[in-house]
C-alpha positions, -999 to +999 in steps of 0.1 A: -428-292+109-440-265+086-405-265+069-408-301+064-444-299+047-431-274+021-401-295+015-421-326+004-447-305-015-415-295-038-423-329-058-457-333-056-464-370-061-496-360-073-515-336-090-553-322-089-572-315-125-598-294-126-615-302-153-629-271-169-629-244-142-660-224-133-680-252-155-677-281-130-714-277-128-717-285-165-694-315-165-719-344-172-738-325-200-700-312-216-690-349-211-718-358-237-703-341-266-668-348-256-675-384-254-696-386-288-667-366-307-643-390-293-659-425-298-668-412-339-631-400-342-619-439-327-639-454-350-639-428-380-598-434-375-598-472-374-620-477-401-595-457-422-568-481-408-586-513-418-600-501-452-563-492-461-550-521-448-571-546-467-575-525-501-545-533-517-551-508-545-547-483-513-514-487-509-505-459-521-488-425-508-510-407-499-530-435-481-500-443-462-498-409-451-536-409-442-528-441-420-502-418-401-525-395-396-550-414-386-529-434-362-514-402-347-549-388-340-560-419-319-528-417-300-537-379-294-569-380-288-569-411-268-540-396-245-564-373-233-602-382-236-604-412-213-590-391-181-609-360-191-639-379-191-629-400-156-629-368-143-668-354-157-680-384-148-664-401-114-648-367-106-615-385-105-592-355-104-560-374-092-533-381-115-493-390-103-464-371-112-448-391-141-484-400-155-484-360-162-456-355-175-454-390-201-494-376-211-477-342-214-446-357-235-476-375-257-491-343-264-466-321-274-453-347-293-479-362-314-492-326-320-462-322-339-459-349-355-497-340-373-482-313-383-456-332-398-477-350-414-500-327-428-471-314-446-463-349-461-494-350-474-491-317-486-461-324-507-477-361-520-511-334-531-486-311-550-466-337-567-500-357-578-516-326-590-486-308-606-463-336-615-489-364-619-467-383-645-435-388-622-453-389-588-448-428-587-406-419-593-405-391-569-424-403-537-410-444-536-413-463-510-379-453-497-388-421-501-419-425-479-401-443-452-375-412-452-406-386-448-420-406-423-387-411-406-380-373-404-416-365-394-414-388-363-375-383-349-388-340-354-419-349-329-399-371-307-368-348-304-389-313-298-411-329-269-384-346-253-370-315-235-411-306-220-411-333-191-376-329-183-377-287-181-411-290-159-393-318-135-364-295-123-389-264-109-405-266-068-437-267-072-445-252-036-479-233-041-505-259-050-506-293-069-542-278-090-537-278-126-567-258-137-572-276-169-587-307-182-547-325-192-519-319-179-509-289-208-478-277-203-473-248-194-511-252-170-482-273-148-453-246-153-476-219-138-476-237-103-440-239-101-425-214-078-391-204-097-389-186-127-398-206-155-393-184-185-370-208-200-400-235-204-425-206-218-393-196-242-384-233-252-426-236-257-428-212-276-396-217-299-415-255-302-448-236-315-424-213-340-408-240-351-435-260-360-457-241-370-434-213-387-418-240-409-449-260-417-478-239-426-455-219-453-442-247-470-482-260-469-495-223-479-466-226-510-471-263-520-514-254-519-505-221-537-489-241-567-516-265-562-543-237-572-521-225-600-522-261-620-557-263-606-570-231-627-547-242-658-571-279-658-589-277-694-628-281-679-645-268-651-655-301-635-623-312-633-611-275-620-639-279-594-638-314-583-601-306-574-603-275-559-635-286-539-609-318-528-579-292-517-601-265-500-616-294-484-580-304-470-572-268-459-599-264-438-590-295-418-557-282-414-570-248-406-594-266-375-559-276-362-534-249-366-555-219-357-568-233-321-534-246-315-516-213-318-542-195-303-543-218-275-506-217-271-506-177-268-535-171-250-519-192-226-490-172-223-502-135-232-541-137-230-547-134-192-581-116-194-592-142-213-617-164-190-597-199-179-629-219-191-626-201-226-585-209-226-596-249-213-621-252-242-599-238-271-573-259-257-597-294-259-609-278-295-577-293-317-574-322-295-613-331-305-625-317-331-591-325-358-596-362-349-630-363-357-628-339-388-598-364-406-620-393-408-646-372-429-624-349-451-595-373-462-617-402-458-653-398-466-649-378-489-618-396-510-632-417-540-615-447-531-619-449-496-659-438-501-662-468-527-645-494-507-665-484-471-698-486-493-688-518-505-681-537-472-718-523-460-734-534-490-718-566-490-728-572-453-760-561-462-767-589-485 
């Protein structure tokens, strides 16, 4: 009989989050923020959707790029939030086997493709500042499609291989994920085999990502700052400048969590689990909410045409 238990716990049919561990006591206040962050960053992200959409003097690059960004970071963000918040609230802890892994497939890969994307928008920064003259020849609408193209088969193709590695092992210890999602390796650790190839491949996903895309963003920004200080007046060296460093800092709220998150996870075992579960939420929250506010409040156009529509509702 006990042979037979064991046997059927191999494929657990369901799983148990925790939530944040040692802060269930905290849930409802945590929820507060979590929920507040989430509904701005929905409708921070669909306003930049709708504003694009109907300006046709938007329809430009790196507007288009800002729509994949924002559509990415709704599909992120909403991949996770309404579970996490089922289980502060109604303490529903329960989620099925293939729900984790297709929410774990949807994070890994629409984290990369952000990434992906904030190097497109890199590129379409460095070719308006430094080539301004042929950006309209360089980046076309083919040329767009291609970028886009690329950004999404990379996403698709590096998370494919996440739910497919974490089917195979036996999970025979417990079905508790101590987290708040179904992270990936949170799930490897209950498996009882040795799972160093998904921690490997995990990692190789981070390296890859990461390693790639933040140079070619640190060059592309570095030759963004060299035409920036060659600019003839100071406003227009400032306005710029204030506009990039702006841009990096969003960009810097999701890479440094992300690859902090993803070590810690791996290397960091003194670090408290809460800590690991709340750096972990950090670039799942807080990038969503940020985009909205950097690339949209604070671009000229978009600012103009948002003020418009509430002054024109106002009268």
């Amino acid at each position: 009989m006990l042979d037979s238990n064991i046997t059927d716990f191999t494929n657990p049919s369901t799983f148990i989050l925790l939530g944040i561990p040692g802060l269930e006591a905290a849930h409802v206040w945590i929820s507060i923020p979590f929920c507040t962050m989430y509904t701005m960053a929905m409708l921070g992200n669909i306003t930049i959707l709708f504003i694009v959409k109907t300006e046709q003097s938007l329809h430009r690059p790196m507007y288009y790029f800002l729509c994949m960004l924002a559509i990415t970071d709704l599909i992120l963000s909403t991949s996770t939030l309404p579970k996490m918040l089922s289980i502060f609230w109604f303490n529903s802890r329960e989620i099925s086997f293939s729900a984790c892994l297709t929410q774990m497939y949807f994070i890994h890969c629409f984290s990369a493709m952000e990434s992906g994307v904030f190097v497109a928008l890199a590129l379409d920064r460095y070719v308006a500042i430094c080539h301004p003259l042929r950006h309209s020849t360089i980046l076309t609408n083919s040329v767009l499609a291609k970028i886009g193209l690329v950004v999404v088969l990379r996403s698709v193709i590096l998370a494919l291989p996440y739910p497919f590695l974490v089917r195979r092992w036996p999970y025979c210890r417990t079905n508790i994920i101590p987290h708040s999602y179904c992270d990936h390796m949170a799930v490897v650790n209950l498996a009882c085999a040795d799972t160093r190839i998904s921690s490997y491949y995990g990692l190789f996903v981070v390296f890859s990502v990461v390693g790639l895309d933040v140079p070619f963003i640190i060059v592309s920004y570095i030759q963004i700052l060299r035409a920036i200080f060659s600019l003839p007046t100071k406003d227009a060296r400032l306005k710029t400048f204030g506009t990039c460093g702006s841009h990096l800092c969003c960009m810097l709220s999701f890479y440094l969590p992300e690859f902090f998150s993803s070590l810690t996870q791996r290397f960091g075992h003194k670090v408290p689990l809460y800590s690991l579960v709340l750096i972990a939420n950090v670039y799942l929250l807080v990038s969503p909410l940020l985009h909205p506010i950097i690339y949209g409040v604070r671009t000229k156009q978009i600012r103009d045409r948002l003020l418009w529509l509430f002054t024109r509702k106002g009268t």
